[in-house]
C-alpha positions in Angstrom: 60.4 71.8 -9.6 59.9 68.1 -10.9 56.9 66.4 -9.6 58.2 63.2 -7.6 56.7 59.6 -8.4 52.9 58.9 -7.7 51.9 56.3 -5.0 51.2 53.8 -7.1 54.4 54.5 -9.0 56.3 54.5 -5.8 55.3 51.3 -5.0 56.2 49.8 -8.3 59.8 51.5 -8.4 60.4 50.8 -4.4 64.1 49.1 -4.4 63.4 45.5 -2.5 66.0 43.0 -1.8 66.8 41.1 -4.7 67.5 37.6 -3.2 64.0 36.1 -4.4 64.7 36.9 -7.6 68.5 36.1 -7.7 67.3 32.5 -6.4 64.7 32.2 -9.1 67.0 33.2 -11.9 69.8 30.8 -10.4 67.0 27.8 -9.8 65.5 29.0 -13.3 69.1 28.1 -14.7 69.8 25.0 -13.5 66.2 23.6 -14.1 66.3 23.9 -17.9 70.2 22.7 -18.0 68.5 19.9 -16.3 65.5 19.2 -18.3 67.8 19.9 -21.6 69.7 16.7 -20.3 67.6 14.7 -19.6 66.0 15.5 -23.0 69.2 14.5 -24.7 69.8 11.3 -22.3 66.0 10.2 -22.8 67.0 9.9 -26.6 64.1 12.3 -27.2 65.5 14.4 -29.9 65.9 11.4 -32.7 62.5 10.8 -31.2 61.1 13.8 -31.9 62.5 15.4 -34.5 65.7 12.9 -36.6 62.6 10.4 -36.9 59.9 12.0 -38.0 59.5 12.9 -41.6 56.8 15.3 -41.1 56.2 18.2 -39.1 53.4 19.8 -38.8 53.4 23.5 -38.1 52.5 27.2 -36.4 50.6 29.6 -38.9 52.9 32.1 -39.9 55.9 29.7 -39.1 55.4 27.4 -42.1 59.3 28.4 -42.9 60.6 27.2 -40.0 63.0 24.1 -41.2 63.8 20.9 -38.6 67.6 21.1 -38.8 69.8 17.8 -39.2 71.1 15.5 -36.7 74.0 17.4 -35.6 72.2 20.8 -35.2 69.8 19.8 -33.2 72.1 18.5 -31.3 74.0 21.8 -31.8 70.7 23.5 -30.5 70.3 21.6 -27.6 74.5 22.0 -26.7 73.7 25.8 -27.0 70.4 26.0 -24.9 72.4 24.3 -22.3 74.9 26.3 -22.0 72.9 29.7 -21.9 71.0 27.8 -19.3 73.9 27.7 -17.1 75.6 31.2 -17.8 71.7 32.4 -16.8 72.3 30.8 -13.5 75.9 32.0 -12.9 74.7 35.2 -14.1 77.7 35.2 -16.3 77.1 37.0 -19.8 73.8 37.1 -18.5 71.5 39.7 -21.4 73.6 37.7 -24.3 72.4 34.3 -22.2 69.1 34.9 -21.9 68.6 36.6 -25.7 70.1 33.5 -26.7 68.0 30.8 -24.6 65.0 32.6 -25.2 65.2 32.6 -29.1 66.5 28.8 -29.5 63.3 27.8 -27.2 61.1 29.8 -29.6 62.7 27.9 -32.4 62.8 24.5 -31.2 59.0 25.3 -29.8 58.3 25.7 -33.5 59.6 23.1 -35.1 56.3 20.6 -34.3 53.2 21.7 -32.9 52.7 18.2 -31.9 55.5 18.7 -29.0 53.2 22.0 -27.7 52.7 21.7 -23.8 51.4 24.5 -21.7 54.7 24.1 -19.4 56.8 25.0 -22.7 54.8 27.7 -23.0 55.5 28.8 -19.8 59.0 28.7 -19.9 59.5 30.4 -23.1 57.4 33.5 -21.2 59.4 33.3 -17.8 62.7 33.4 -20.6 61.4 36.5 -22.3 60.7 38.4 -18.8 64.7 36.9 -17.9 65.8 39.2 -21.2 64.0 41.9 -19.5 64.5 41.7 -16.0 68.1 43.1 -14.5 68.4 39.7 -12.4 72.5 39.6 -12.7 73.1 42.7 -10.6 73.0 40.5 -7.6 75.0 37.1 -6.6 76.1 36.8 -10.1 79.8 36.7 -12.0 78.6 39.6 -14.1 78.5 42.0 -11.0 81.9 40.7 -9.8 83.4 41.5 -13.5 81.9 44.7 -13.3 81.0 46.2 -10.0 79.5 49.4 -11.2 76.6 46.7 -12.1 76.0 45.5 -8.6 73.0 46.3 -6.9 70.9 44.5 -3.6 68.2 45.5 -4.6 65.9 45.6 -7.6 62.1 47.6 -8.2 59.9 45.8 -6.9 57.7 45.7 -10.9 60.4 43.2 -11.5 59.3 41.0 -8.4 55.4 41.5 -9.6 55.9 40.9 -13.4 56.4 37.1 -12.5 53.8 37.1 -10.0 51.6 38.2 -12.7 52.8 35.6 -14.9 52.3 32.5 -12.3 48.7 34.4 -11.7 47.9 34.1 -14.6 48.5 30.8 -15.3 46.7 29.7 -12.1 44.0 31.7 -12.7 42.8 30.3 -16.3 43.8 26.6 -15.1 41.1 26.5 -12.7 38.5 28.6 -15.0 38.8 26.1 -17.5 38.2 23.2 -14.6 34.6 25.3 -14.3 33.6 22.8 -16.6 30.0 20.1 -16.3 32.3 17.7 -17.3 35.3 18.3 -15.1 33.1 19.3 -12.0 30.0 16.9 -12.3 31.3 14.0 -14.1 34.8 14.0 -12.5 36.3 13.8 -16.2 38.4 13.3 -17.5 40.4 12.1 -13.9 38.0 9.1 -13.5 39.6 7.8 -16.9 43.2 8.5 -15.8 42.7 7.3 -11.9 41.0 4.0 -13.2 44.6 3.5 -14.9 46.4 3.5 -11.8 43.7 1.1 -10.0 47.0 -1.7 -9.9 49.0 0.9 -7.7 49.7 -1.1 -5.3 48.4 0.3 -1.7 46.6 3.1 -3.2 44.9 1.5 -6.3 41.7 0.7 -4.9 41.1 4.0 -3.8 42.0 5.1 -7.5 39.4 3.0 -8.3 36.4 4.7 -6.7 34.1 7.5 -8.0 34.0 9.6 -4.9 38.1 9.7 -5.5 37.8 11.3 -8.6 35.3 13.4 -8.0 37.1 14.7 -4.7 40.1 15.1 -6.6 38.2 17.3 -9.7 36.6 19.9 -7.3 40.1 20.1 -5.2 41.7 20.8 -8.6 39.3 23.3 -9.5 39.8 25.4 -6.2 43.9 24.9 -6.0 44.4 26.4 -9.2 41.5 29.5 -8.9 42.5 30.0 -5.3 46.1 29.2 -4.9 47.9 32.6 -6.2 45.7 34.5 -3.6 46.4 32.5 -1.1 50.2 33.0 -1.8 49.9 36.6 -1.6 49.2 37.0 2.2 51.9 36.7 4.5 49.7 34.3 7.0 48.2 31.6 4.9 51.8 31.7 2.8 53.3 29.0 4.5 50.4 26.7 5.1 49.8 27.7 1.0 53.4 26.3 -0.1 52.6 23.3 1.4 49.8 23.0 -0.4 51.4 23.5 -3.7 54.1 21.0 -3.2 51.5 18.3 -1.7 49.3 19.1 -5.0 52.5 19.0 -7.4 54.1 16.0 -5.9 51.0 13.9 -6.2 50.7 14.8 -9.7 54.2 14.4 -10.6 53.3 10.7 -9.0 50.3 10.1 -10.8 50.3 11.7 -14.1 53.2 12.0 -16.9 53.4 15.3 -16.8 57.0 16.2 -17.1 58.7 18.9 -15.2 55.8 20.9 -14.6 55.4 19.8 -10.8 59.1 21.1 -10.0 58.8 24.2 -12.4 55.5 25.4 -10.3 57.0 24.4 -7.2 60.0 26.6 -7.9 58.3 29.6 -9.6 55.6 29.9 -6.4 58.3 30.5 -3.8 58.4 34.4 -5.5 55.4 34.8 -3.1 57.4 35.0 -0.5 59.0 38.1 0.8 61.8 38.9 -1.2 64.4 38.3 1.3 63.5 34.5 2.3 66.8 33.1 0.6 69.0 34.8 3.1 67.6 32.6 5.7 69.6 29.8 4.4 72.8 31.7 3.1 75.5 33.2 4.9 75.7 37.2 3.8 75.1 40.5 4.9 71.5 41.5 6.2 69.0 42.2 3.9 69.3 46.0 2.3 66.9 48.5 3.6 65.2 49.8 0.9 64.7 53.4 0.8 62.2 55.5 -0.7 61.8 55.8 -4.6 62.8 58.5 -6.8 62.5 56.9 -10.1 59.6 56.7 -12.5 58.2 54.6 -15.0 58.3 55.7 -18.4 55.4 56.0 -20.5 56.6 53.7 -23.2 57.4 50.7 -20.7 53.9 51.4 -19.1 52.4 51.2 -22.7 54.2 48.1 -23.7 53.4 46.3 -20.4 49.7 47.0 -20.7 50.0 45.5 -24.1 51.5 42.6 -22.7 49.2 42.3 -19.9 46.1 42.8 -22.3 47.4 40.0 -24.2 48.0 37.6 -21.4 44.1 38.2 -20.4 42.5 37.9 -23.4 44.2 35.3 -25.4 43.0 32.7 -23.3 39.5 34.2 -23.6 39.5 33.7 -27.6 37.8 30.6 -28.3 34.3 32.4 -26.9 34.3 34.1 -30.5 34.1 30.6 -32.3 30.6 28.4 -31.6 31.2 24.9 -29.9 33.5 23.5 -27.3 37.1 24.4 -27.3 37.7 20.9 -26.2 36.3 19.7 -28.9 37.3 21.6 -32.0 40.5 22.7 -30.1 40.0 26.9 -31.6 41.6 28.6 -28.8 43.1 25.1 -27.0 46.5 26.6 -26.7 48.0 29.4 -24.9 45.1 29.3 -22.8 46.2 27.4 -19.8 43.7 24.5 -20.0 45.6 22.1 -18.2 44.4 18.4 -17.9 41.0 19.2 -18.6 40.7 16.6 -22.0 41.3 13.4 -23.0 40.7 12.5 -26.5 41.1 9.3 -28.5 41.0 9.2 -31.8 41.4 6.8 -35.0 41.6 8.6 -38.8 42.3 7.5 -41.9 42.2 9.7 -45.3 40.2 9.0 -48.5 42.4 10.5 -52.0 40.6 10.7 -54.6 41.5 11.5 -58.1 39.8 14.2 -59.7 40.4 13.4 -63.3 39.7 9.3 -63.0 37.6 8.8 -59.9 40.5 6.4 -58.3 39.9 6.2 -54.5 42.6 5.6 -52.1 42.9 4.9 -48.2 46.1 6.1 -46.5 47.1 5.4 -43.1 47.8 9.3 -41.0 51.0 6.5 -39.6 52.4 6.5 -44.1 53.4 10.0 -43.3 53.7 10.3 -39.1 54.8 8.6 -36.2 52.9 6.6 -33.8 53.3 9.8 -31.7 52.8 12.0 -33.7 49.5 10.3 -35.2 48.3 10.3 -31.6 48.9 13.8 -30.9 47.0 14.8 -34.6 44.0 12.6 -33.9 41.7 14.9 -31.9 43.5 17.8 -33.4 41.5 19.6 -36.3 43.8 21.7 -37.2 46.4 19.3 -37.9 44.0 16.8 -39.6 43.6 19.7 -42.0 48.0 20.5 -42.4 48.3 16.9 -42.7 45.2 17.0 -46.0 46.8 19.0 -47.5 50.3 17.6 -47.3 48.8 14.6 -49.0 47.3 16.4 -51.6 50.9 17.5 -52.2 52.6 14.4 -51.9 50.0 12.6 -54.4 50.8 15.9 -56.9 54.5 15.3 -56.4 54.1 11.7 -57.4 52.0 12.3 -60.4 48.6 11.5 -59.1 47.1 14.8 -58.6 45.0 16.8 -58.6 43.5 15.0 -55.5 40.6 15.2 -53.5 41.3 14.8 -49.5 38.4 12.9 -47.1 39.2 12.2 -43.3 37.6 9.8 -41.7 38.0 11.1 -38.0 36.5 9.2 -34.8 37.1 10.5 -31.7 36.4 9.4 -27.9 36.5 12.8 -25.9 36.4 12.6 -22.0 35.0 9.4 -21.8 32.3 9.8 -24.7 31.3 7.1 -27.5 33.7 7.7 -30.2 32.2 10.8 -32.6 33.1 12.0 -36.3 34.9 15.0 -35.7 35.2 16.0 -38.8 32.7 15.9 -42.1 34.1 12.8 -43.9 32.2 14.6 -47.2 34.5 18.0 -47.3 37.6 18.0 -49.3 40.0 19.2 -46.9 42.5 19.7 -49.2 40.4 22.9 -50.5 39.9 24.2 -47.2 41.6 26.9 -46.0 44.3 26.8 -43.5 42.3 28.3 -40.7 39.9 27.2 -37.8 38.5 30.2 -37.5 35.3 29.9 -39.8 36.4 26.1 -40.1 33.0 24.5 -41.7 34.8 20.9 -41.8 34.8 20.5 -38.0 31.2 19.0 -37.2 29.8 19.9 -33.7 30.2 18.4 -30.3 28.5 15.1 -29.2 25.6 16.6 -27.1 25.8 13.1 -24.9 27.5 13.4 -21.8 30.5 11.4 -20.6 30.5 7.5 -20.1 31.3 7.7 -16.5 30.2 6.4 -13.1 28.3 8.6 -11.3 29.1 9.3 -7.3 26.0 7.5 -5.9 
C-alpha cells in the first residue's frame, strides 16, 4: 500500500480556491502593461538607453548589447503584450516565458537603471512561469477545459507570500541601522526637501517628524508581513500598508513601487476574498490532499529559498559599510536607507610620456547616468577601465586611470571614496577584495538632533 502525504505535505498540496491568485495574476498583468506605457509615453527609453553611449554592466553579462532604436521599441511592444496575454490568461506559459526573459534582458542592459522594485518584478515573473495561475478565470481554460480547475495547492498561494516576506523582512533589517534609527537619516535630508509643501511643509521641516517617521519605517517593514498573516489584525494591517505606500508614493519618487506592494499584499488574505466583489459560483470546497511533492521540486525550492536568505546577507563577508562601498547593495532589499552625493573626475596618464589628463565621468555618461555612478565603486572602476580603452583606441595608450571620488553619504561632509593613488585601470573587475575603495568616514551624519 502507498503511504499517503505527510501533514506538512498535506497542507502544502491542500487544493484552495484560486481566486487570490487569479486576481494577482490578472492585477499582475495589467500593472506592467501599465508601467510599460507609461515608460514609452514618459520618453524614457531614448532617455535611457537611444541617448546614452555607454552602458555600464552586470559581471557575467558584459555581452549583453543595447539594441537600436527600433528594438527597443520592439522590446517594449513585446513586453506589453505578454503583459496583457498574462492577464487574460491567454497563451499564458509562452506569456510569461516571454515577459520574464525580456525583463531580464532589458534589466541588463544598464546597471545604472537597477531598482529593488525591478528586482522584484522580474522574481514575481519567474514564480508566474511556474505557477499554474491560468486554470482559473482565464481564456486558456475556456479554449481548453480539460485545463480548468477552482482550485490550486495551496504552495502556490505561499511561494509569493514567501517572496513579499522576504522583501519586508530585509527592508526593515537594513533600517536597524545608527544612522537610520538615531540620526533619522537619510529622511531628514529628503523631508527638508518638501519643507515648501504647502500645508504640510512645516511639519516636514522638524526633526521629531523625521525621526517619527524612521522608527515607523523600521517597524512597518519588520512587522508588516506577520501582521498580514493573522486573520484579526489583517484588515486593520491593509490599511496600514496602503496609508504607508500612499504617503510615500506622495512624498518620495519612487515609482510604482507603492501600487505594486499594495497589490502584491492583498495575497494575505484568504484566498477566496475576490469573490466578494464578483458575481460566480461559491467558493470550491476543498477536499483533502492526495498528491505529494516531489523530491526534486522540494530540492529546487530549498535552493531557491536558501538563496533568497542569504544573498542579502553577503556583504557581512566584506569589512566596511555596505552603504558605503556598495558590496552586497543590491538584491538585498535595502530600500531608502542611503543617500549619496558624489562629484568624480579621472586623472589619464600616459605611461610612456608622463602626459596627464582630466576627463569629465559626463565626456562618456549622461547627467544620469554620472549621478547614478558617483557613489558607486563598482562602476567608478567599469567606467576606468573603459577610458583606458578609449585612450588605447585613440592612440594614447597605454594609460594609467586616477579617480578623484568625493562623496556626501547620509548627510556626511563629502569623503574620498576611492584612493585617488591606485590605477584603476589595473584593478580587477571585482569588489570583493577591492583594495581601491578607502573606508567609511567614522564621523556621524550632519544632522539635527531631536532635542
Amino acid at each position: 500500500m502507498t503511504e499517503g502525504p505527510k501533514g506538512w505535505e498535506q497542507h502544502l498540496t491542500r487544493p484552495i480556491d484560486a481566486a487570490s491568485l487569479v486576481a494577482f495574476r490578472v492585477m499582475f498583468g495589467l500593472m506592467m502593461a501599465f508601467g510599460l506605457a507609461r515608460f514609452v509615453l514618459q520618453g524614457w527609453i531614448d532617455k535611457l538607453y537611444v541617448g546614452p553611449n555607454f552602458f555600464f554592466k552586470y559581471p557575467g553579462f558584459e555581452w549583453v548589447t543595447v539594441p537600436d532604436r527600433a528594438g527597443l521599441y520592439t522590446l517594449f511592444a513585446v513586453l506589453f503584450v505578454s503583459a496583457l496575454l498574462i492577464a487574460l490568461g491567454l497563451f499564458y506559459r509562452a506569456a510569461t516565458i516571454v515577459f520574464f526573459f525580456a525583463f531580464a534582458y532589458l534589466q541588463l542592459l544598464d546597471v545604472t537603471n537597477y531598482l529593488n522594485h525591478y528586482y522584484f518584478v522580474l522574481l514575481l515573473a519567474g514564480w508566474l512561469v511556474v505557477l499554474p495561475l491560468h486554470r482559473h478565470y482565464s481564456l486558456d481554460a475556456r479554449r481548453r477545459p480539460a485545463l480548468a480547475s477552482a482550485t490550486l495547492p495551496a504552495w502556490c498561494l505561499y511561494a509569493l507570500r514567501f517572496q513579499i516576506g522576504v522583501l519586508y523582512v530585509y527592508a526593515g533589517l537594513a533600517k536597524l541601522s545608527v544612522d537610520w534609527l538615531f540620526h533619522a537619516q537619510p529622511l531628514q535630508i529628503w523631508l527638508l526637501n518638501r519643507s515648501e509643501t504647502p500645508v504640510l511643509g512645516p511639519l516636514f521641516a522638524l526633526p521629531a517628524t523625521a525621526y517619527l517617521m524612521s522608527w515607523a519605517g523600521f517597524f512597518y517593514d519588520l512587522s508588516i508581513p506577520f501582521w498580514l498573516s493573522f486573520r484579526r489584525t489583517r484588515p486593520y494591517a491593509y490599511l496600514v500598508v496602503l496609508t504607508f505606500h500612499f504617503v510615500t508614493h506622495v512624498l518620495f519618487e519612487i515609482g510604482m513601487f507603492p501600487l505594486i506592494m499594495s497589490v502584491v499584499t492583498l495575497l494575505f488574505f484568504d484566498p477566496s476574498w475576490p469573490r466578494r466583489f464578483v458575481r460566480s459560483a461559491p467558493a470550491p470546497i476543498a477536499a483533502a490532499s492526495t498528491s505529494r511533492l516531489s523530491r526534486p521540486a522540494l530540492a529546487v525550492f530549498a535552493v531557491y529559498a536558501a538563496v533568497q536568505v542569504l544573498v542579502p546577507l553577503r556583504h557581512f563577508v566584506v569589512p566596511g559599510d555596505v552603504l558605503w562601498n556598495e558590496v552586497g547593495m543590491r538584491y538585498a532589499w535595502k530600500v531608502m536607507v542611503r543617500e549619496k552625493n558624489g562629484s568624480i573626475s579621472y586623472r589619464v596618464r600616459s605611461k610612456a610620456t608622463g602626459r596627464e589628463w582630466r576627463v569629465s565621468a559626463h565626456e562618456y555618461l549622461t547627467w544620469r547616468q554620472a549621478n547614478e555612478m558617483s557613489g558607486q565603486p563598482d562602476l567608478i572602476l567599469q567606467l576606468a577601465h573603459h577610458i583606458a580603452k578609449d585612450f588605447g583606441a585613440k592612440g594614447l595608450g597605454p594609460v594609467e586611470v586616477y579617480a578623484d571620488a568625493l562623496v556626501s553619504w547620509n548627510g556626511r561632509a563629502p569623503a574620498r571614496l576611492i584612493d585617488p593613488n591606485i590605477d584603476l585601470s589595473a584593478q580587477p573587475d571585482t569588489v570583493l577584495t577591492a583594495q581601491y575603495i578607502l573606508p567609511e568616514p567614522p564621523e556621524p551624519p550632519i544632522g539635527r538632533p531631536l532635542y
